[in-house]
C-alpha positions as CSV (number, residue, x, y, z in Angstrom):
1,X,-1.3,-6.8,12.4
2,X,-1.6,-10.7,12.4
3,X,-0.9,-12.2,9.2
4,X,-4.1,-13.9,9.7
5,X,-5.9,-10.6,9.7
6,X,-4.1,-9.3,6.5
7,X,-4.8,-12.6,4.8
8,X,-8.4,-12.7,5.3
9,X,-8.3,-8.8,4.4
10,X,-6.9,-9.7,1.2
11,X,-9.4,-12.4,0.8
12,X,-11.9,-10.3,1.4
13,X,-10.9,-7.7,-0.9
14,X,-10.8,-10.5,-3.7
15,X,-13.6,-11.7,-3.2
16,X,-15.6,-8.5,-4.0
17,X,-13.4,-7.8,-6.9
18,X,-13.3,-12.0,-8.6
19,X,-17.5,-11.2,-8.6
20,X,-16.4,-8.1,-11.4
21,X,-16.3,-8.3,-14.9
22,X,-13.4,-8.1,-16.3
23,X,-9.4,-9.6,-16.9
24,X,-8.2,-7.1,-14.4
25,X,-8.9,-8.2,-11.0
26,X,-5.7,-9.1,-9.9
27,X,-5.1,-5.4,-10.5
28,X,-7.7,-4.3,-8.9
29,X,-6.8,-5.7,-6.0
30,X,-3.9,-4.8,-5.6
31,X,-4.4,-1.5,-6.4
32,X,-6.9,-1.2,-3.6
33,X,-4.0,-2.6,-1.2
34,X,-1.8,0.0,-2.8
35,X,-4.3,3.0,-2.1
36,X,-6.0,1.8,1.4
37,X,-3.3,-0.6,3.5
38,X,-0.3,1.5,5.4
39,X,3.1,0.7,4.3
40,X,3.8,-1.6,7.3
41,X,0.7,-3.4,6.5
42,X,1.5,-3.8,2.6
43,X,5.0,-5.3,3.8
44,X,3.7,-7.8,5.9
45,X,1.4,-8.9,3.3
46,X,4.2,-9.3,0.6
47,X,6.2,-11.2,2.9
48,X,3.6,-13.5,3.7
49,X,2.7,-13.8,0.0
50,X,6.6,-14.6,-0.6
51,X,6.4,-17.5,1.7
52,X,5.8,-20.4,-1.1
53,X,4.1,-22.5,1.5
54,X,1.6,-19.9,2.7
55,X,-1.8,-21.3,1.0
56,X,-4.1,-18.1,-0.4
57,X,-6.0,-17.7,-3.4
58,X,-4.9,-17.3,-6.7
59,X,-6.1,-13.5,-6.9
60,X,-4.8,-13.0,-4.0
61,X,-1.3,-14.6,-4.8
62,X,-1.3,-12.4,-8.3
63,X,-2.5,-9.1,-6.6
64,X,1.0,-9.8,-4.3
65,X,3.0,-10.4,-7.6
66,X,1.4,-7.4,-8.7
67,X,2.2,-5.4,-5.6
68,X,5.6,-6.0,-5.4
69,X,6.3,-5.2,-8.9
């Protein structure tokens, strides 16, 4: 998949989960990456969250952190 695509997935995904209450979206989102994306497809996203010069929201950038922990 493009890493366009997977970006603007993950944008997607934390958008819906920034408009919940709570401290926890960062978790949330990632945890819906963790349950719903395909191996290959959570790789290429934490390699494009690794790139330092990739811009993404900060949910986005956390949920990665979160990911590959």
């Amino acid at each position: 998949m493009s890493p366009e695509k997977l970006l603007y997935m993950a944008k997607q995904i934390a958008t819906f989960f920034a408009s919940q209450p709570g401290a926890d979206q960062a978790d949330c989102v990632a945890q819906h990456i963790r349950d719903f994306w395909e191996p290959r497809m959570r790789e290429q996203f934490l390699a494009l969250a690794a790139d330092p010069k990739q811009e993404m929201p900060e949910l986005v950038r956390s949920a990665a952190a979160k990911l590959a922990a």
